[in-house]
N, C-alpha and C positions, 0 to 999 in steps of 0.2 A: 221457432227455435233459433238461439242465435247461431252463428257462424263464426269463430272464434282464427279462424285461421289467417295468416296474413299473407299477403301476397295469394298467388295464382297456386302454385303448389303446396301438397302437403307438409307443414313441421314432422323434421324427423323421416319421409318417404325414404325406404328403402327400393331401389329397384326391385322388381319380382318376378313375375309369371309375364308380364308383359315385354320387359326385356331378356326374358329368355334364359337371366341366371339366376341360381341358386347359391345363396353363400351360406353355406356349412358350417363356415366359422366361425360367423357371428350367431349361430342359432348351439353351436357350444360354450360360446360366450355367455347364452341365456342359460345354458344347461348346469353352469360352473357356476354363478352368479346364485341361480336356484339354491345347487349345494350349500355353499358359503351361507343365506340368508337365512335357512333352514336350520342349517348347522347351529348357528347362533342363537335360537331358539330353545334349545334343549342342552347347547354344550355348556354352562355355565353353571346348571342346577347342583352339578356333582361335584362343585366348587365350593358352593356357598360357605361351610364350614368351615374351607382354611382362611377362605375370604374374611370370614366374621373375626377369625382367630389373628389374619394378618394386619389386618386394620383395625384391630383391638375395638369392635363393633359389638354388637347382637344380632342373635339370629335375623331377629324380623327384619334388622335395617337391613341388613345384607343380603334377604332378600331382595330389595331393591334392584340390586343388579340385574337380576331378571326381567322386574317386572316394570324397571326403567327402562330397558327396550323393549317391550312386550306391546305395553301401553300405548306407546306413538308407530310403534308400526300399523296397526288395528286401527286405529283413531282418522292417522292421515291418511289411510289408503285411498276413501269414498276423496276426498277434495283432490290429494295427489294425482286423483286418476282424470279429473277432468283439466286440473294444470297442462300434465304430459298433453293431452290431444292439442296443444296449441304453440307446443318448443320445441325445440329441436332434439331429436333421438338421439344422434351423438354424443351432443351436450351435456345430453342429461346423462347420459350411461357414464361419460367419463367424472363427471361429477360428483354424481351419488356415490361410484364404485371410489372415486378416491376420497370422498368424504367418509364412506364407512371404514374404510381402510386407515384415515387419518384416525378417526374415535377408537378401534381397535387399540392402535398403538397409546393414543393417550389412557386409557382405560388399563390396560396393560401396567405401565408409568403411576397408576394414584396411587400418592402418597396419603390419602385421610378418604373416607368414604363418600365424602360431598362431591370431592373432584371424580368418583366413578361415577357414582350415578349422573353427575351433570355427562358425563361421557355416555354413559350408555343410553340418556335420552337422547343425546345428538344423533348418539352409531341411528337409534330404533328410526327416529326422522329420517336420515337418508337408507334405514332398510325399507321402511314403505316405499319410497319412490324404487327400489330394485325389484320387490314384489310385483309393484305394478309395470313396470319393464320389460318384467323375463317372457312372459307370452306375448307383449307386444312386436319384442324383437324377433323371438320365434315365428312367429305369423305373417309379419312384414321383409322374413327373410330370405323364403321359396318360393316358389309357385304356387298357386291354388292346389293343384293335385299332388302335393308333395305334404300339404300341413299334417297331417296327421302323424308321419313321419317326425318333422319337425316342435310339433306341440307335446308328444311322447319324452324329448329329451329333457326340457326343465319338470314335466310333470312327473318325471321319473326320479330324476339325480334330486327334487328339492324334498319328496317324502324322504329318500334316502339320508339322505341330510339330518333331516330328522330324527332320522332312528338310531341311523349313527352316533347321533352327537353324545351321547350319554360312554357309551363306550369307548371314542376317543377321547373325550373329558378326564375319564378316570383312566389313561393311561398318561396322557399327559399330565395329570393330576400326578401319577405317584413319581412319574421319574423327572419334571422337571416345574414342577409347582402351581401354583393357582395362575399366575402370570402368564403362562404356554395358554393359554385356555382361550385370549385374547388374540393371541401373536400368531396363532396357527393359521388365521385365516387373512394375516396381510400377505402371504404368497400368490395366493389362490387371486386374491384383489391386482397384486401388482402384475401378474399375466394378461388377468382380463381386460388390465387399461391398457396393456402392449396390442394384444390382439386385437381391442378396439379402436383404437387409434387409427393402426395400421390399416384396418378392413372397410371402418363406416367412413361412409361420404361425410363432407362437411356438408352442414346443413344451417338452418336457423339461429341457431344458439338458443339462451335462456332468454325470458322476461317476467317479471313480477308480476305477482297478484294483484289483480285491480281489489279495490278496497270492498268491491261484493263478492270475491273470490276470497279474501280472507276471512271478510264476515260469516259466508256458508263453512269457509275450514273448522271456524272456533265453535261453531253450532252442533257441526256434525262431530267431532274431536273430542267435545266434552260430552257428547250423550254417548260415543261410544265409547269412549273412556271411563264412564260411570257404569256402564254396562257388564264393561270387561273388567273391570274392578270388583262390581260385584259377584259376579259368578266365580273369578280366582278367591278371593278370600271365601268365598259362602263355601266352600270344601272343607274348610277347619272352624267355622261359625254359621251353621242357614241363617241365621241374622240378618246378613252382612247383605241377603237378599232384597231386602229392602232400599238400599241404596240404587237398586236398577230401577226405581220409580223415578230417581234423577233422570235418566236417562230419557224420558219420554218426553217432556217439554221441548228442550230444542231441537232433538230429531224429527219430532211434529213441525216445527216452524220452520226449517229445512224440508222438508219433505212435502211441507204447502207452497212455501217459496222459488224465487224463479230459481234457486239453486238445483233446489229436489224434484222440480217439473220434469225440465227436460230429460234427468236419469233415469225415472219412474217408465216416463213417455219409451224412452229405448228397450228397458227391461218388459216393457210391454210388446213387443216384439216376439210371435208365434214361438213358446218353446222355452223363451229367456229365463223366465220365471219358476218353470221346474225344472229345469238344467240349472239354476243356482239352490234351489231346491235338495236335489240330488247331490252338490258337492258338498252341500253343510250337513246335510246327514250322512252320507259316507265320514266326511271328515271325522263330525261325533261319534260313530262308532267305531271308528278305527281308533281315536286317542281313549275311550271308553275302555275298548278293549285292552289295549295297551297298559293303561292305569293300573284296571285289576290284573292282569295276569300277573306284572311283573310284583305288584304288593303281596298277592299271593303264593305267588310260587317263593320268594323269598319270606315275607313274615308267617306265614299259616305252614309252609310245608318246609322249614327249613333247607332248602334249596340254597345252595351257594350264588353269591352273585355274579360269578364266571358262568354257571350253569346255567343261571337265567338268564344270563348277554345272549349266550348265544343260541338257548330255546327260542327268545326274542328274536334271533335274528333271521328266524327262517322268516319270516317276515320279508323285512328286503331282501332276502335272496330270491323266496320269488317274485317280486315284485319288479329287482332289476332283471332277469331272467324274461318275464313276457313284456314289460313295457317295448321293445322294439318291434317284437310282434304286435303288439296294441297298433302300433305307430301303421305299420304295414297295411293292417286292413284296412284298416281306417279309409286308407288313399284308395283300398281297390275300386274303382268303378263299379257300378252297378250293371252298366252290359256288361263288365268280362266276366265276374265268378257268383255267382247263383247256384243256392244250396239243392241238394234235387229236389226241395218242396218249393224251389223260385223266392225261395228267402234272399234280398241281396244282401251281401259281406260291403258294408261300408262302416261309415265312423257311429251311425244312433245302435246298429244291432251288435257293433263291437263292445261299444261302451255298453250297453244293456250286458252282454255275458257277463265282461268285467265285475258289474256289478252285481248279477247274480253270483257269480262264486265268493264277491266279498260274501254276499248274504250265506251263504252255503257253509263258509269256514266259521263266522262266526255264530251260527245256530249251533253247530256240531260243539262249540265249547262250552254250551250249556249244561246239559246234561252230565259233566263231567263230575265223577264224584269226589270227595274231601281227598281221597289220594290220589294228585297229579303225576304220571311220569311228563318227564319233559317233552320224551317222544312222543306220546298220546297228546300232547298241546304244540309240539312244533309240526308236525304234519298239516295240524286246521289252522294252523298260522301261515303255514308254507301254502295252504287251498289259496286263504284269501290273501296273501301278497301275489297270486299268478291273478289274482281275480281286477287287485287295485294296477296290477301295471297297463291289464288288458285295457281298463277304463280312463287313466288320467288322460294321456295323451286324446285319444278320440271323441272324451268329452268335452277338454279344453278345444278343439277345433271345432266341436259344433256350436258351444257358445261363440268363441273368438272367428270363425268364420261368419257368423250372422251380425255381427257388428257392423254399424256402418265406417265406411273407412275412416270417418273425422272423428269415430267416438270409441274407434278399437282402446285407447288408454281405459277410458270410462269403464267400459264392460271388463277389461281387463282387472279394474280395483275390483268391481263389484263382485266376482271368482274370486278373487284373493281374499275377500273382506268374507266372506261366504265362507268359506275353507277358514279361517282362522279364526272366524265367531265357533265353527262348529268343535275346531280343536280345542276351543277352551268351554264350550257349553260339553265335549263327552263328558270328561274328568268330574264335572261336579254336576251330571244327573249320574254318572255312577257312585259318587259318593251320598250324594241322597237316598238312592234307592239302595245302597249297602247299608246305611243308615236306617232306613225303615223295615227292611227285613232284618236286620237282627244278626249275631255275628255267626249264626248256624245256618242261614240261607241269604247273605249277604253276598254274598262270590256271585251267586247262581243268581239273583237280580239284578248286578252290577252284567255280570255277561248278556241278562236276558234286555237289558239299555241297549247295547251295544248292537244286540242283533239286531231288534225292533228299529233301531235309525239305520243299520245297512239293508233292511228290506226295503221302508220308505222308499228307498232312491233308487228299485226298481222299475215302481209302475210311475216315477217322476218322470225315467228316462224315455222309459217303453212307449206311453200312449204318445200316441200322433198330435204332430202339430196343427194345433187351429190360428184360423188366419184370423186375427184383430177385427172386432167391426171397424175402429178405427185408426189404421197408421201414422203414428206422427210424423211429422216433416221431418225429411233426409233420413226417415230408417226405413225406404222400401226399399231400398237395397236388400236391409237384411230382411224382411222378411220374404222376398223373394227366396234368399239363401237357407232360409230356416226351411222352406218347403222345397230345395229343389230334393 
């Protein structure tokens, strides 16, 4: 495996556990960053219409806006993430974050719909590189015995983000137009390059892609692009399924090539594999769930859409509510707290609860019958937001801790790439399976999607790591880490 690094030290090395400090600041920086990139995912959707109307467009084109950043964050994450392991960490944070900040404001500004969407494919290119970031900067920014704590904060504020984004959209939407919807998050950006600035060490800087680093970007870009193309449109056409046959040829010759070796090689690493596992299927159930409730409780039960924000929102309330607690045990040691059956409280049996109450909340809204109260659906929404905050955090550091130090970026995409395949595969297996059941048990299959991927990613988390017959070169580190 090559060695990409230059000079004697790490691109990007944050002091850490070795030097004794912990910077706080810069793992809020990951945490705000999270928000912000999340945010942008979902806050534009509840625009689209004025959009269409303001730029004298069509629906579909104006679409676009979405799924012109949608597309390259997805796409560049796998090549993004092995870039980062070789540049400088500062560099790139003040980069991407005023890149994405710069696309903002232009996007904001289109005057005809060409100039957005060439905007919001820029913003989506420098949102992958922030995706791939936010845990690396978290991870690289405490101690070893503190990650768990610190992995907690972006994996908390970026679902949040998420959930949010729809209901701040449409408040900015009605009181100061489709334009706010853009502009909302250059504050959020211009903090986070003060605070970085001022906090990260100078380090490396940037350097281009050698001409086989672009060649794997285009490889893997277009299969995941053809992939996530077809699963967003196959919701309003299964047809459109078809097009994910694209997808298989160059992800195959990336994935044989020296590109796809050495990532495959790391993700072989005791544990990697169903810990990325478990985050695409929680992801898919969680956006599954998400899908149907809110089409239901607004189209089938005439439910107001103030009413279903905020049934919606027990969601992240409890999600921000236990993510600090996720964070906490995570860190505890295994000689200090010991359940009285000698169970120990650390980051795998955290994340395993976590994920059991996801599973928990979202079986319970199965069985629910044709007439929803919001309270009967905000309670098992409120189970499984205590269940995802107990889990993000502690499972992003048992992936992100098992990494080896030169390929933390790497693993870092391969989580993000993980978690954002599975946000866009929930929505269109529950639209299939609403589709096949019929509009009288259509709900109740779309929910029974939802549960069946947040159980999967119990016994992903739960059974014990086994040790590789063979380790690749420079990842016994981590699996040393996967098994301490």
């Amino acid at each position: 495996m090559t060695d990409h690094r230059h000079g004697s030290e790490q691109p990007g090395h944050i002091p850490d556990g070795s030097a004794g400090e912990d910077r706080w600041l810069l793992v809020a920086v990951a945490g705000m960053l999270s928000f912000v990139a999340m945010l942008d995912m979902n806050i534009v959707n509840v625009a689209l219409a004025d959009i269409a109307d303001g730029l004298h467009v069509s629906a579909a084109t104006a679409q676009w806006a979405v799924l012109g950043y949608q597309l390259p964050v997805v796409a560049l994450l796998l090549p993004v993430g092995r870039w980062l392991d070789g540049v400088g960490m500062r560099s790139a944070v003040l980069a991407a974050t005023a890149g994405f900040a710069l696309c903002s404001a232009l996007a904001a500004a289109a005057p005809w719909a060409a100039w957005l969407i060439a905007a919001r494919i820029a913003q989506g290119a420098f949102g992958a590189v922030l995706f791939v970031l936010m845990p690396v900067l978290a991870i690289r920014s405490v101690r070893p015995e503190k990650r768990g704590r610190a992995m907690s904060v972006p994996a908390t504020l970026g679902p949040l983000g998420a959930v949010t984004g729809p209901a701040v959209g449409g408040l900015l939407l009605d009181h100061l137009g489709w334009h706010a919807v853009f502009l909302v998050k250059i504050p959020f950006c211009a903090l986070a390059l003060v605070l970085a600035w001022r906090a990260m060490p100078r380090d490396g800087g940037l350097r281009r892609p050698d001409r086989r680093s672009a060649g794997d970007a285009l490889l893997v870009a277009t299969g995941v692009a053809a992939l996530l193309l077809a699963l967003t449109l196959a919701s309003d056409r299964p047809a459109w399924l078809v097009l994910a046959l694209a997808a298989v040829p160059p992800l195959w010759w990336w994935l044989r090539g020296p590109g796809g070796r050495p990532v495959t090689g790391v993700l072989g690493v005791s544990g990697l594999f169903r810990a990325h596992g478990a985050v695409l299927a929680l992801a898919a159930g969680f956006a599954a769930m998400h899908y149907v409730v809110a089409l239901h409780l607004q189209r089938d039960d005439g439910v107001s859409a103030t009413t279903t924000g905020l049934t919606v929102l027990a969601f992240p309330l409890g999600m921000g509510l236990a993510g600090p607690l996720g964070g906490r045990l995570a860190d505890l040691p295994h000689s200090r707290l010991r359940s009285s059956g000698g169970t120990p409280i650390g980051a795998r049996p955290t994340a395993v609860t976590g994920a059991a109450l996801i599973a928990a909340g979202l079986v319970l809204l199965v069985p629910l019958g044709g007439d929803w109260s919001p309270l009967d659906v905000a309670w098992r929404l409120g189970l499984a937001g205590l269940g995802m905050g107990l889990n993000g955090g502690p499972t992003q550091a048992l992936v992100m801790g098992a990494a080896p130090p030169e390929w933390t970026a790497t693993v870092g995409s391969t989580v993000q790439f993980a978690r954002s395949l599975g946000f866009t595969l929930g929505p269109a297996l529950a639209t299939a399976a609403w589709g096949l059941a019929g509009p009288a048990d259509g709900v109740h299959a779309g929910l029974a999607v939802a549960a069946t991927a947040a159980c999967l990613a119990v016994p992903l988390l739960a059974l014990p790591a086994r040790r590789p017959a063979a380790v690749p070169e420079k990842t016994t580190d981590a699996a040393s880490a996967a098994h301490r």
